[in-house]
N, C-alpha and C positions, 0 to 999 in steps of 0.2 A: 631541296627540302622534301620534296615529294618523291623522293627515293628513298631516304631514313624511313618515313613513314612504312612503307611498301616492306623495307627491311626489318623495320622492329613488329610491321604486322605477321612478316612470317616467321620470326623468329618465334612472337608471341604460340602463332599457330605451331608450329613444331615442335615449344614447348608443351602447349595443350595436348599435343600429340604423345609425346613421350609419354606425360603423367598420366595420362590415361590408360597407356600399354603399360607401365610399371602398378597404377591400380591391377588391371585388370590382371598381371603379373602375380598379385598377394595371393599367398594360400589363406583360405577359405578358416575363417577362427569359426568355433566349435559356437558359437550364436548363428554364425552365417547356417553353418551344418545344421545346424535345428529345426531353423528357418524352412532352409531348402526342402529340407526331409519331409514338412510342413505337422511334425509333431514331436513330442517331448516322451523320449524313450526311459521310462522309470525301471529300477530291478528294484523290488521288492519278496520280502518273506512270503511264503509258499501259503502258511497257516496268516487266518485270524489273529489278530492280537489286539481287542479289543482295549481302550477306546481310540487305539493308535488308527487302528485299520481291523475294519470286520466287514460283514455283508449285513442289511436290514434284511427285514421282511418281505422287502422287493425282492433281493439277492441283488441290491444296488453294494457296491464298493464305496462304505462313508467312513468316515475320522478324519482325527487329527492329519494325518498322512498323508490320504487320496485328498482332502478340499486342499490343503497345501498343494501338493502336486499340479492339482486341474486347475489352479488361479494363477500359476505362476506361469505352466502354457497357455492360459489367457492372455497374462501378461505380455507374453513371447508372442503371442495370434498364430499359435500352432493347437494342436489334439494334442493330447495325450493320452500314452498306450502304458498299461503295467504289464512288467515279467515278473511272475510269479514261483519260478521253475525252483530259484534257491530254499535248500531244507536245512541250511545255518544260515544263522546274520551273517558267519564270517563267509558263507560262501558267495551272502550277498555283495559283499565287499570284494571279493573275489573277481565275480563278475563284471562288478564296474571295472574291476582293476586291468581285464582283459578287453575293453572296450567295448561291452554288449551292451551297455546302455548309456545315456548321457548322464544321469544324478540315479542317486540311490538317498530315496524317503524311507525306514525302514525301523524306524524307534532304535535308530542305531549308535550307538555309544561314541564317540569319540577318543576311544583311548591308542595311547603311544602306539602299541604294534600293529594298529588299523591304519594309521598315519604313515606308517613304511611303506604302506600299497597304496592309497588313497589320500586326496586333500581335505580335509572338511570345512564348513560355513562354521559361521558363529552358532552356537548354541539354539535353539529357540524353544526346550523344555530341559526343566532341572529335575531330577526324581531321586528319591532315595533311596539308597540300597536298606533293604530289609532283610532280616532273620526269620525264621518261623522254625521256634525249638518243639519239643515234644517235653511237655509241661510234667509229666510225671517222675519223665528221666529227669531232667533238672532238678526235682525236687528231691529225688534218692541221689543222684551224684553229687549235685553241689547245693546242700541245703541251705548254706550263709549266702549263697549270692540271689538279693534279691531287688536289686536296680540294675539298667540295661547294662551298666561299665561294669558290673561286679558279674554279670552273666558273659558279657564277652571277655573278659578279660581270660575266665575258664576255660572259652573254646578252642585256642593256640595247645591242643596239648597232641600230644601219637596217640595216635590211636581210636581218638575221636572223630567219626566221620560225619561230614556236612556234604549235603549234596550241592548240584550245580548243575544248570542245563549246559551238553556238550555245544561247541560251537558258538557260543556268546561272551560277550566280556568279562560274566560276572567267572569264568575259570582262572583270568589272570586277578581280578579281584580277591575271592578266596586264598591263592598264591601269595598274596602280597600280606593279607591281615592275617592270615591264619597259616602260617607255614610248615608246622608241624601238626595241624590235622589229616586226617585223610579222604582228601577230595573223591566221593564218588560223579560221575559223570550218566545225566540222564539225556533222553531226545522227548521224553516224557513229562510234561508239569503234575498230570494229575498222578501219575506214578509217582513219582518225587514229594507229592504230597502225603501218599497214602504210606508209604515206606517211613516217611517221619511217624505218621501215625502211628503206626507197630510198632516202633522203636528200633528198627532196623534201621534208621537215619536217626543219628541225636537233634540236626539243626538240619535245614538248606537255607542258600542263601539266594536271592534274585530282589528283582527292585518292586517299589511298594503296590506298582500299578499290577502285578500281576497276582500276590499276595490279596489285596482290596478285593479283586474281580473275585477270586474266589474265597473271599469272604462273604461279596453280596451275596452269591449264588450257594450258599454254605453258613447260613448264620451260626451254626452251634460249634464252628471249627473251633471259637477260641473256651470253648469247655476242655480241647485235650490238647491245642496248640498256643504257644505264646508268640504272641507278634513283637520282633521288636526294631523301630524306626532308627536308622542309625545317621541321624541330622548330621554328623561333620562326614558321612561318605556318604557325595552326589555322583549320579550320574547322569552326565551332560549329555543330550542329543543333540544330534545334529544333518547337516544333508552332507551330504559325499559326491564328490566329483573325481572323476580320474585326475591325476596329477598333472596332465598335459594341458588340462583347461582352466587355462588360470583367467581368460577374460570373465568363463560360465564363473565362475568362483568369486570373482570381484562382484559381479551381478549379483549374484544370490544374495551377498552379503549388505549390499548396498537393497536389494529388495525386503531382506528380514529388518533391516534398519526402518526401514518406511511403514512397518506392518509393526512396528514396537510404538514408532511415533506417533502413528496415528488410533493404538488400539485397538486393532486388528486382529493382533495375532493375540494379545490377552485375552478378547473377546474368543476368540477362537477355540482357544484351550482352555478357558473355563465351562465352556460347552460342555465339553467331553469330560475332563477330569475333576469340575467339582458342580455336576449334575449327572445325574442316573437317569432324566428322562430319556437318554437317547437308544434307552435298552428296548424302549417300547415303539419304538418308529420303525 
C-alpha cells in the first residue's frame, strides 16, 4: 500500500513538473507583453483634434481618446506612452499594422479597407458625416433644391468638386456617394474650408465634430456656408488592434461593454461632445 502511494506521489509530482515546463513553454499573449513592458504603447494622430484629443492650457494631452487610453492601462496596472509621429489616420493604422504600438485610439473610423490591416473593438462613438456647401453656388447652380436630399442628390454629378482630407475615411466615403464628382484631396481643414468659401470647392465633406469645432470658433460661417447633417451616413469609431492580438481584442471589447453598463463611457463622451466647457480648462 505504501508504495502506490509513493508512486501516485511521484507521478503526481512529475505531473506538476511537466505542466509547469509546458506553462512556462506558452508564448507570452500580447496582455502578458503589455504587462511585461509595464505600459500601454498607444499610436495616435500627429495633430489636435479636438474634443477627441487636444492639449489644455497646461499642454496636458486630454479627451475623449487620451482619458480612454490612460484608464484602460490603469485597468492593465501599466503607463501609458502616445506616438504621435503619424500625419494620416491611415498612416496611424499603418503603424499598428507593423507592430509599433499595441492599440491605436485615434477618432479612427472603422471602415472595410482599415479591417484588411487591422482588427477593431466595438464602436464606442457614432458621428455623422456632414457636408459644408458654399451657399451662394447652391443657390445659382441648383436653385429648386432646397432640403438636405434635394441638395445631395445634385452633388453625384462631373465635374463638381467636393473636397476631402487626404489620408482618412472620409476619400473612400465621397467614392462611394458621390462617384462621379471630383474628389479634390487636402492635408489642410482650414484650407479646405476657405477653398469652399471662394467657390473654388462647391461642397467638402468630413464628419460633424470637425465642422462644429469650427463653427464655435467661426460663428458667422453659416452666413456663406450651408451645413448639412447626413443622419442615415454614420461614422463608427473605434480602437484598433494589430490583427495578431486577438486575446487584447477580446479585452477591449469585453472592457467597452462594462463602461456602457455602467455609464462610464456615456458619461465620458457627453463631456466632450455635448459640453464646450472643456474649451476653457
Amino acid at each position: 500500500m505504501l508504495v502506490g502511494v509513493v508512486c501516485n506521489c511521484v507521478l503526481f509530482s512529475l505531473g506538476a513538473s511537466a505542466w509547469a515546463a509546458d506553462a512556462a513553454a506558452q508564448p507570452l499573449t500580447e496582455l502578458d507583453r503589455i504587462k511585461q513592458q509595464g505600459r500601454l504603447e498607444v499610436v495616435m494622430f500627429f495633430e489636435d483634434v479636438p474634443p477627441f484629443f487636444m492639449h489644455n492650457r497646461q499642454g496636458v494631452l486630454v479627451g475623449i481618446d487620451p482619458q480612454l487610453a490612460q484608464d484602460i492601462a490603469e485597468k492593465l496596472g501599466v503607463k501609458v506612452s502616445f506616438n504621435r509621429q503619424p500625419q494620416t489616420f491611415d498612416a496611424v493604422i499603418d503603424r499598428l499594422a507593423l507592430g509599433e504600438a499595441d492599440i491605436a485610439i485615434s477618432l479612427l473610423s472603422n471602415t472595410l479597407n482599415r479591417a484588411l490591416q487591422v482588427n477593431f473593438s466595438e464602436e464606442y462613438v457614432v458621428l455623422r458625416q456632414t457636408l459644408l456647401a458654399n451657399r451662394l453656388q447652391l443657390a445659382q447652380r441648383f436653385p429648386q433644391a432646397q432640403t438636405n436630399d434635394e441638395i445631395r442628390a445634385q452633388l453625384n454629378q462631373a465635374g463638381l468638386k467636393i473636397g476631402v482630407i487626404q489620408g482618412t475615411s472620409y476619400v473612400d466615403f465621397l467614392k462611394t456617394d458621390y462617384p462621379l464628382a471630383t474628389p479634390v484631396l487636402y492635408s489642410d481643414f482650414s484650407r479646405m474650408i476657405r477653398d469652399v468659401e471662394t467657390g473654388d470647392l462647391f461642397a467638402l465633406l468630413y464628419d460633424e465634430l470637425e465642422v462644429l469645432n469650427w463653427r464655435y470658433d467661426h460663428p458667422d460661417i453659416g452666413l456663406r456656408l450651408k451645413m448639412i447633417l447626413l443622419g442615415d451616413r454614420q461614422d463608427t469609431i473605434a480602437i484598433a488592434v494589430n490583427r495578431q492580438d486577438k486575446e487584447l481584442l477580446t479585452w477591449l471589447n469585453l472592457y467597452l461593454a462594462k463602461m456602457r453598463n455602467d455609464g462610464s463611457l456615456d458619461r465620458l463622451i457627453k463631456t466632450y461632445l455635448e459640453h464646450s466647457d472643456w474649451r476653457t480648462q
